[in-house]
C-alpha positions as CSV (number, residue, x, y, z in Angstrom):
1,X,0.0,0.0,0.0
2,X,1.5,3.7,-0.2
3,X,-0.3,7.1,0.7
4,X,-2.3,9.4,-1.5
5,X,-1.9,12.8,-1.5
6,X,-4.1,15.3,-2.4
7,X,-4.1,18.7,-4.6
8,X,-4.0,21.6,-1.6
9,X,-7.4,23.2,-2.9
10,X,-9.1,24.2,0.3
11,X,-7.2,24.3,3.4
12,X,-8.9,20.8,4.7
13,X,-6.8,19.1,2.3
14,X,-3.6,21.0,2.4
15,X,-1.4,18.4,3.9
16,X,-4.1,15.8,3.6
17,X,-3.6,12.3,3.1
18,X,-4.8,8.7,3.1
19,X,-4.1,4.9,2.8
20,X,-4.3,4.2,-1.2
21,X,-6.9,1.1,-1.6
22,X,-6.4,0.2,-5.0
23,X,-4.9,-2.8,-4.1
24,X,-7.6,-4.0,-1.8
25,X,-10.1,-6.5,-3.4
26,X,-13.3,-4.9,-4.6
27,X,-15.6,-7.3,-3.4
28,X,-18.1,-5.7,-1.0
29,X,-18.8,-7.4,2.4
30,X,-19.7,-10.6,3.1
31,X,-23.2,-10.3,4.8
32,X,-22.9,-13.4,6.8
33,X,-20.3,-12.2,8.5
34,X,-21.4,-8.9,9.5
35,X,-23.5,-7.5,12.4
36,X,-25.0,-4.0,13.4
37,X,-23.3,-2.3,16.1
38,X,-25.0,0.4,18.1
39,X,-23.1,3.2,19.3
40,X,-21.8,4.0,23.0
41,X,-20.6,7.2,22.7
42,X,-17.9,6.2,25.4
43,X,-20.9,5.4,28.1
44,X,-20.9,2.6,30.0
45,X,-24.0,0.4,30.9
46,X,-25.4,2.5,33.2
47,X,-25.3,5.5,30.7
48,X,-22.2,7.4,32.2
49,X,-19.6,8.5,29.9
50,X,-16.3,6.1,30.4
51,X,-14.2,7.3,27.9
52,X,-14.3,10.6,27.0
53,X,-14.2,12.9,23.5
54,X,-16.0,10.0,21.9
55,X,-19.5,10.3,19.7
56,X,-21.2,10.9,16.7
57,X,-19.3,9.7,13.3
58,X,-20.4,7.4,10.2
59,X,-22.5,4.4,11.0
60,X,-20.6,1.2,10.7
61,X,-21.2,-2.5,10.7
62,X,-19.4,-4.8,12.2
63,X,-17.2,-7.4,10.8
64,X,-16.9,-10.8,13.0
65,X,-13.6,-11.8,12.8
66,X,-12.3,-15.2,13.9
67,X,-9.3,-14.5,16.1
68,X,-8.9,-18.4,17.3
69,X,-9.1,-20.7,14.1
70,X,-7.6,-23.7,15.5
71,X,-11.5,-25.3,15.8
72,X,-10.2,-25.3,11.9
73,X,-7.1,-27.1,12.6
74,X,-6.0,-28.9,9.5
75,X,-8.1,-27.5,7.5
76,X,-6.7,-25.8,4.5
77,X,-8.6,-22.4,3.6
78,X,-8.3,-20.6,0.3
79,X,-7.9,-16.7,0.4
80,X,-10.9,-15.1,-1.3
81,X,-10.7,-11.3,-1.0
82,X,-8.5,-8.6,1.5
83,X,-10.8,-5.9,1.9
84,X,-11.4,-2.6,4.5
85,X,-12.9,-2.8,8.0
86,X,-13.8,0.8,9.5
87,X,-13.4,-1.0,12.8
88,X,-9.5,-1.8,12.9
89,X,-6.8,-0.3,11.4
90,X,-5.2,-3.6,9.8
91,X,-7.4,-5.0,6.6
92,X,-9.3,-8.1,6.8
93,X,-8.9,-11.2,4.9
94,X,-12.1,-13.4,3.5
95,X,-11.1,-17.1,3.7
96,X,-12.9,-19.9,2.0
97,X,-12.2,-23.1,3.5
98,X,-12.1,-26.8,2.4
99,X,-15.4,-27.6,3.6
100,X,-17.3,-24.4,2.4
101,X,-17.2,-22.4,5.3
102,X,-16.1,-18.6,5.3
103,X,-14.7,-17.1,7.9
104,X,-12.7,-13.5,8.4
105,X,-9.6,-13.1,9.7
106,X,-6.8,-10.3,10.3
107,X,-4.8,-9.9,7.0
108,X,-1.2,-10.5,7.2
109,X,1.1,-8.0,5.0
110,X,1.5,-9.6,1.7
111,X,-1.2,-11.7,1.9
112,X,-3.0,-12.0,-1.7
113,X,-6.4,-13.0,-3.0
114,X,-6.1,-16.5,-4.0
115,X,-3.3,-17.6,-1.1
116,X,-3.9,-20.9,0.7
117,X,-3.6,-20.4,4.6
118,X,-3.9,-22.8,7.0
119,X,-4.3,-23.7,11.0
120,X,-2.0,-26.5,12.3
121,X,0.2,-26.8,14.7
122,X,3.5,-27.3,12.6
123,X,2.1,-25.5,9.7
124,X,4.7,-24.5,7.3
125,X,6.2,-20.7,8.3
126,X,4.8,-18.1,6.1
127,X,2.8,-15.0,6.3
128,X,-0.6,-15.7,7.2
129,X,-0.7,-19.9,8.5
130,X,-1.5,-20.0,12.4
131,X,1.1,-22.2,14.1
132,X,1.9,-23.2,17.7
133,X,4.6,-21.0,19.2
134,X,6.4,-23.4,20.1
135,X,6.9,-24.7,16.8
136,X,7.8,-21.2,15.2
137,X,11.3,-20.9,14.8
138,X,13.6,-17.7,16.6
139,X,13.5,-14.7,14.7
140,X,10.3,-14.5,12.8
141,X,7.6,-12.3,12.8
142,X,4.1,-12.8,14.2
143,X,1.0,-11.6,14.7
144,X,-2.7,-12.1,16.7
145,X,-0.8,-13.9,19.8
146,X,-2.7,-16.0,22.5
147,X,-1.7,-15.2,26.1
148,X,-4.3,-17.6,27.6
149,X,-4.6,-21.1,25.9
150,X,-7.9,-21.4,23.9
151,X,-9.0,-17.6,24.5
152,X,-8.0,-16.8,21.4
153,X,-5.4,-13.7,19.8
154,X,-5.3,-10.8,22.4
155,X,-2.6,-9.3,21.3
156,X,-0.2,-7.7,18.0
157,X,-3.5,-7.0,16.2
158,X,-2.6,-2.9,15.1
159,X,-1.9,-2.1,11.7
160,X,2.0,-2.7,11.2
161,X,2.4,-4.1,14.0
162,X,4.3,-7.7,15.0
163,X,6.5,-9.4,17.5
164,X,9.3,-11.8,17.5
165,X,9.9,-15.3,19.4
166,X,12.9,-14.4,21.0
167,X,13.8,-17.7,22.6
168,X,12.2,-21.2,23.3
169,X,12.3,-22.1,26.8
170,X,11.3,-25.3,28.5
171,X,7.4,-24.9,28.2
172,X,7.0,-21.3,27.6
173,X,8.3,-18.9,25.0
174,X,10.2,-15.3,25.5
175,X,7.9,-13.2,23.0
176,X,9.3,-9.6,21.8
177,X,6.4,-7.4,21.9
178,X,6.0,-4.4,19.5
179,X,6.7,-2.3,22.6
180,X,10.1,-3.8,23.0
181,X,9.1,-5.6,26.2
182,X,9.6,-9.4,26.0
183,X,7.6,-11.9,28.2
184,X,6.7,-15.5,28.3
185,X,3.9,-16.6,26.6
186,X,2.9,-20.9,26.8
187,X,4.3,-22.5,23.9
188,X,0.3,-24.2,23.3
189,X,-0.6,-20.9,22.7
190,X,-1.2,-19.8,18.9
191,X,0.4,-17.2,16.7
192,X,-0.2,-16.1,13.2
193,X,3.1,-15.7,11.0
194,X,3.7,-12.4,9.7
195,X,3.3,-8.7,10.3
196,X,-0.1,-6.8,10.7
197,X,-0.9,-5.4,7.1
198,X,-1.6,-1.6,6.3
199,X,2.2,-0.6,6.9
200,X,1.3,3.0,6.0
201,X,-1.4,3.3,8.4
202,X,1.0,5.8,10.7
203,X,2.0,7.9,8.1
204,X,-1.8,8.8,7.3
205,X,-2.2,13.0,8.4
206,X,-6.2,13.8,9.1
207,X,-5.9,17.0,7.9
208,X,-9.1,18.7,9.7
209,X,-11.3,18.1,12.4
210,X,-14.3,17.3,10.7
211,X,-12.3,14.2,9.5
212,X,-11.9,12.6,12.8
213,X,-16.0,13.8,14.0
214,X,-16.6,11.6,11.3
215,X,-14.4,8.5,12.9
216,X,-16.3,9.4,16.1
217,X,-13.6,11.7,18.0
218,X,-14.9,14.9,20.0
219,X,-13.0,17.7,20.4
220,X,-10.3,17.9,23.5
221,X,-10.2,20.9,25.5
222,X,-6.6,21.7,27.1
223,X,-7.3,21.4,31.7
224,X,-5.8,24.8,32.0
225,X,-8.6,26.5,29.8
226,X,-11.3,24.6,31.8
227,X,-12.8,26.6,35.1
228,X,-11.4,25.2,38.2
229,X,-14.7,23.6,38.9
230,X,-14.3,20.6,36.2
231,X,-9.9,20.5,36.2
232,X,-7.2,20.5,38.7
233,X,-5.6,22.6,36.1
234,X,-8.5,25.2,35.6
235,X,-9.5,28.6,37.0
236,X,-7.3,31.7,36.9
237,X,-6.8,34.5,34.3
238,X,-6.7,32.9,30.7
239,X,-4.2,30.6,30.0
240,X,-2.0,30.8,32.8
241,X,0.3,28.1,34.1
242,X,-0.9,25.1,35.9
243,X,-1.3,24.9,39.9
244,X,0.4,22.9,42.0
245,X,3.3,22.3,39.2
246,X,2.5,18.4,39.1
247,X,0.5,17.8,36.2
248,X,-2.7,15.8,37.1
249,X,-5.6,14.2,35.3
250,X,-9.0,15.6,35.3
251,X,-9.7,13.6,38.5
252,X,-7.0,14.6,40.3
253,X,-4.1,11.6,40.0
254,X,-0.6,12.5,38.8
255,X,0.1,12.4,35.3
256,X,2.9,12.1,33.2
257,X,5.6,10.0,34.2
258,X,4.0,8.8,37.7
259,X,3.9,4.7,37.8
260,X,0.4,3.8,38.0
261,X,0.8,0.2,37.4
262,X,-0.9,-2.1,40.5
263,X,2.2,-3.8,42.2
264,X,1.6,-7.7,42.3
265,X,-0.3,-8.3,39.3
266,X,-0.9,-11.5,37.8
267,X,1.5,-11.3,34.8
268,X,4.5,-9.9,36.1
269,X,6.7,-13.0,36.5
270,X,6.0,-13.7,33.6
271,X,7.4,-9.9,32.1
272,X,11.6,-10.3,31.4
273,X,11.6,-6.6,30.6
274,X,9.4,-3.6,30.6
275,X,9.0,-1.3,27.7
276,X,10.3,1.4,29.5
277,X,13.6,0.0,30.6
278,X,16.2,1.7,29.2
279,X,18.7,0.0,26.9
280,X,22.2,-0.4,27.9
């Protein structure tokens, strides 16, 4: 994929850009495989607002996508089509399998229409077959990684995004993750091979707000403009500097470069290195 640019003739699209899809297929959806979503507007089930500067945009439908495939083990599947989802930021690949069935899945980079893909657990290594990580060699590239055996990919599911098996250990696996932290992960556990397509995904510029309303993005206000009532940071005479010098969040815990990470949680013998420790 590379990026389109466009003419500068308003000031919207000066600077614009976006993903070219040419080379996606341009077969539409598959209805079978696709279900309404409602939107949440970042509210939780009692109606409170969660998440903020979330709302509005374009309605969407939903695109069921099988992150576990191994109830397919050993059965070989035929690519029919790599098309858009306007609910990930990776494309989506439509695979037709031996006995009929179709079935969506996260599109590897340089996965074609017409490819044959397959779940096994010593499947040969290349980009798109779902394999044991155990039985992935050191040094390749992979995708839609289990943590918990038979829950299905959890994690390395971003556009351009993949880790690395780093080491083979007894029963588990050191796993480099795209943050550059490396853990174990349970050899029984499945990985895809290959990196997360739409490379170019990062190098997309929005251009102008009305763009991101219509991907369902508010606007963000700054703390310091807000009044003192609704931010630690508000209140005062325009934009002055914020009060007490520790930046906080809009409820009052310190921000930027505080730990806020429990002590004692359930994965951390099983993290080697953090993301944030410093190289050497």
């Amino acid at each position: 994929m590379a990026i389109k640019k466009y003419k500068p003739t308003t000031p919207g699209r000066r600077g614009m850009s976006t993903v070219d899809y040419s080379d996606l297929s341009p077969k539409k959806r598959q209805k079978g495989l696709t279900t309404a979503i409602s939107k949440k507007a970042g509210r939780n089930n009692q109606g409170r607002i969660t998440v903020r500067h979330r709302g509005g945009g374009v309605k969407r439908l939903y695109r069921v996508i099988d992150n576990k495939r191994f109830d397919k083990l050993d059965v070989p599947a035929k690519v029919e089509s790599v098309e858009y989802d306007p609910n990930r930021t990776a494309f989506i690949a439509l695979l037709l399998y031996a006995d009929g069935e179709r079935r969506y899945i996260l599109a590897p980079d340089g996965l074609k229409e017409g490819d044959k893909v397959i779940c096994s657990h010593k499947a040969k290594i290349k980009p798109g077959n779902r394999v044991h990580i155990g039985n992935i060699p050191v040094g390749f590239r992979i995708h839609d990684v289990e943590i918990q055996v038979g829950k299905g990919a959890q994690m390395i599911r971003s556009a351009g995004s993949s880790g690395q098996v780093s080491s083979q250990d007894g029963e588990l696996a050191q796993i480099t993750l795209p943050s550059g932290s490396v853990r174990y992960i349970s050899k029984e556990c499945y990985a895809t091979i290959g990196q997360v397509s739409n490379l170019d995904h990062g190098n997309v510029t929005i251009g102008k707000a009305g763009r991101m309303r219509k991907m369902g993005r508010r606007p963000q206000v700054l703390g310091k403009s807000m009044n003192a009532a609704d931010h630690p940071h508000g209140g005062g005479e325009g934009h002055t500097a914020i009060s007490p010098k520790t930046p906080k969040t809009p409820w009052g815990m310190p921000a930027l470069g505080v730990k806020t990470r429990r002590r004692g949680r359930y994965s951390d013998h099983l993290i080697i290195k953090g993301r944030r420790k410093k190289k050497k």
